[in-house]
Backbone bond lengths (Angstrom), bond angles and torsions (degrees), N, CA, C in turn:
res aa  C-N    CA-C-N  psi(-1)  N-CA   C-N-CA  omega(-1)  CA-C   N-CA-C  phi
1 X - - - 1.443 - - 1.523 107.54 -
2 X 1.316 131.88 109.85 1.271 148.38 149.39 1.628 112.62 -46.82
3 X 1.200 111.13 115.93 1.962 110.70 174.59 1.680 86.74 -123.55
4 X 1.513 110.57 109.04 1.433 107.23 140.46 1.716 133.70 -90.34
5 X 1.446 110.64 133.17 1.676 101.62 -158.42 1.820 78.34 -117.04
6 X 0.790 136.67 -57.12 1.774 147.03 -171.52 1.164 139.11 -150.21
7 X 1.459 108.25 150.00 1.488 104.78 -175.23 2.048 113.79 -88.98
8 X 1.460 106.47 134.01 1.641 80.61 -154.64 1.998 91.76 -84.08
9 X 1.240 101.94 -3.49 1.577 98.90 170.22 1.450 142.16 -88.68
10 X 1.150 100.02 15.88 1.473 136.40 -171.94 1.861 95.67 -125.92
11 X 1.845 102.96 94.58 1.483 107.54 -178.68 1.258 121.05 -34.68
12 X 1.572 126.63 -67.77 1.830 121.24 174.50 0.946 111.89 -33.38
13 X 1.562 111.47 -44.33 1.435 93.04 -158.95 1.499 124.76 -81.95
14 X 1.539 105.59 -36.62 1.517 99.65 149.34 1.468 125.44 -64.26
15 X 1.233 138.66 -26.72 1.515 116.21 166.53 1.360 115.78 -68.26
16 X 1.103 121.34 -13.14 1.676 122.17 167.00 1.876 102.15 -79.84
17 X 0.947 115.66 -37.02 1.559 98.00 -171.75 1.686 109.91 -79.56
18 X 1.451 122.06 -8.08 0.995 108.38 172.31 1.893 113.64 -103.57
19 X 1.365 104.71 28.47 1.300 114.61 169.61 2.120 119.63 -79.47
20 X 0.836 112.52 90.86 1.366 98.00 173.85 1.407 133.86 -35.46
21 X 1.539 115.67 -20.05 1.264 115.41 178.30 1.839 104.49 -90.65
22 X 1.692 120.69 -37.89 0.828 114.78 159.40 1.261 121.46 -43.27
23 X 1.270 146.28 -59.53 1.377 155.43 -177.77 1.457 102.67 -37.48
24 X 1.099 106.51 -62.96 1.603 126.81 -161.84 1.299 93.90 -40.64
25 X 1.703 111.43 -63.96 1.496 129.98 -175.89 1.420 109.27 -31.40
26 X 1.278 101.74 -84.54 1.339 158.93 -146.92 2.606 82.01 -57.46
27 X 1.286 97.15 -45.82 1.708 107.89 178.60 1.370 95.40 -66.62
28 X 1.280 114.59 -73.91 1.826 117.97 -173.46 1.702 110.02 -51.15
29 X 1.261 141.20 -23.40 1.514 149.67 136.27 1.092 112.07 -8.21
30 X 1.766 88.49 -98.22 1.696 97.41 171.30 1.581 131.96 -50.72
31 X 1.190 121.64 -46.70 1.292 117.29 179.43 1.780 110.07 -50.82
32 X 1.173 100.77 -62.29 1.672 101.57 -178.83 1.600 107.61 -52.18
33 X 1.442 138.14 -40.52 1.426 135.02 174.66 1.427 95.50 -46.53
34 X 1.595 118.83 -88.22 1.430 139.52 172.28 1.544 108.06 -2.90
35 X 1.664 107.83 -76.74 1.668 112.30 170.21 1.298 101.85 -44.44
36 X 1.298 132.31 -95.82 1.414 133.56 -173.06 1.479 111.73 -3.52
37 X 1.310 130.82 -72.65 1.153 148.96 -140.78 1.490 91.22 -68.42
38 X 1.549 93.47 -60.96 1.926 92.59 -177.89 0.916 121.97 -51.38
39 X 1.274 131.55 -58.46 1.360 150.15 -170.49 1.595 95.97 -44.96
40 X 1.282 117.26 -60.23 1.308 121.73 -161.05 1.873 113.07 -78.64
41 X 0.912 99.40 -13.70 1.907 116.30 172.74 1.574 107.72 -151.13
42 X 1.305 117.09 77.15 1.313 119.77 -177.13 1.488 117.20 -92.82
43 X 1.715 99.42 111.27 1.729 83.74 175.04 1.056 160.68 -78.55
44 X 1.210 146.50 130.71 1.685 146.86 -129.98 1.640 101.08 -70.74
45 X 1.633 86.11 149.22 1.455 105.15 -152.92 1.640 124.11 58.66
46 X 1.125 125.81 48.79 1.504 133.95 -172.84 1.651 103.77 -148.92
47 X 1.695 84.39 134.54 1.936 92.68 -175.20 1.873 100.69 -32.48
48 X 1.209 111.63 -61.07 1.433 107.79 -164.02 1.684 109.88 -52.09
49 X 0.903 126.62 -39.51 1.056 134.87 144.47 1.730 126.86 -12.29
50 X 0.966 109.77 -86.86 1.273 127.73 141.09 1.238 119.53 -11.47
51 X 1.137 124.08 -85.03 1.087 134.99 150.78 1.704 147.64 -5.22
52 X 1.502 70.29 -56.89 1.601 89.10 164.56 1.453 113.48 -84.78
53 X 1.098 119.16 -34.49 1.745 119.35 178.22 1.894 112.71 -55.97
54 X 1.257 94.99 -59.91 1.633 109.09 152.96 1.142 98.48 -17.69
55 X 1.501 136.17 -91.62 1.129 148.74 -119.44 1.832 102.04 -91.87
56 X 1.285 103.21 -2.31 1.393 120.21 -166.61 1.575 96.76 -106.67
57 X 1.148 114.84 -50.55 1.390 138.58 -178.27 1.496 107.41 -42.90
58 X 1.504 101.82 -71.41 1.308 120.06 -176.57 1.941 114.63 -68.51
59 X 0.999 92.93 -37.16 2.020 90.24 170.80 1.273 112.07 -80.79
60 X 1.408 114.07 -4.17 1.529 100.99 176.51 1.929 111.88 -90.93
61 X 1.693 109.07 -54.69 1.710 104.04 143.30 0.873 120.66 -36.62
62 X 1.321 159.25 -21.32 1.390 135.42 -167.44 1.369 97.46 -95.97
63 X 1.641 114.15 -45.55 1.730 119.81 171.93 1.256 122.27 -46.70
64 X 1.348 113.71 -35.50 1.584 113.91 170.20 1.333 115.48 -56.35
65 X 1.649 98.65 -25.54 2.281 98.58 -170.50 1.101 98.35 -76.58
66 X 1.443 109.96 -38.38 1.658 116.42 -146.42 1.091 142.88 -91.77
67 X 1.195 154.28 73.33 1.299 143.96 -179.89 1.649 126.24 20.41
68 X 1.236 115.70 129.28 1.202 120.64 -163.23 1.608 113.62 -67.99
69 X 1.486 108.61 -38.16 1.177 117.36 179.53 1.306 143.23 -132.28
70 X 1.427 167.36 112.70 1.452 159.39 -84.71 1.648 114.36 82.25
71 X 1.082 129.49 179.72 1.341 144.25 -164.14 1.421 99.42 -59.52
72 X 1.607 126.41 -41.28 1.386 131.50 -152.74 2.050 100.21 -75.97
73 X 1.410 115.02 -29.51 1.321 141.37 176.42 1.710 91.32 -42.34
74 X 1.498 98.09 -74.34 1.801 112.04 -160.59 1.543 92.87 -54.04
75 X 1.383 123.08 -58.89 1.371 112.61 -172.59 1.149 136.71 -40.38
76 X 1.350 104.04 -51.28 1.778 115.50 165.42 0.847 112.24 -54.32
77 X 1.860 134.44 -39.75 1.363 117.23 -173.46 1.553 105.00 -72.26
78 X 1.025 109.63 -23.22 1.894 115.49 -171.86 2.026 96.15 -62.77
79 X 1.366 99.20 -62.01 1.161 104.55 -179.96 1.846 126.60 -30.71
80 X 1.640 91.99 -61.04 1.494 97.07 179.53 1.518 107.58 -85.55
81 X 1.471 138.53 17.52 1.508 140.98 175.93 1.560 106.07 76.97
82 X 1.435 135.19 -6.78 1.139 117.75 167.06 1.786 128.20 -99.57
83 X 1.414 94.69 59.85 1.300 109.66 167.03 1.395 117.12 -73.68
84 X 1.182 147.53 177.59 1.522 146.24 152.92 1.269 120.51 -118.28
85 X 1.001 144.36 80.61 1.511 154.50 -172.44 2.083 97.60 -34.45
């Protein structure tokens, strides 16, 4: 995975990368993209992965308890990612 954040030959943009608060940013950015990405296409055999099966696992027991329809419905789908916006 390639992350471009700046060009360091392009002045701003290197005086911004040697900003510590930029950095800071600029770290918490990427990580949340990075997470995101996995989470949302996680590749097999990988914690996120995992993870997601879990999350499949567990909304599918709870559907067996639960009522098909009311607030508790939307949740589960939220839970296991097949909600529909």
């Amino acid at each position: 995975m390639l992350i471009e954040t700046a060009f360091v030959t392009d002045r701003q943009d290197a005086l911004r990368l040697i900003n510590p608060r930029f950095q800071e940013k600029l770290a918490h950015s990427i990580l949340s993209g990075v997470k995101s990405y996995f989470m949302n296409t996680p590749p097999p055999g990988t914690w996120f992965a995992y993870q997601a099966a879990k999350r499949m696992r567990t909304a599918d027991a709870a559907r067996q308890q639960a009522p098909w329809h009311g607030p508790g419905a939307r949740a589960l789908d939220i839970l296991d990612g097949s909600a529909k916006n």
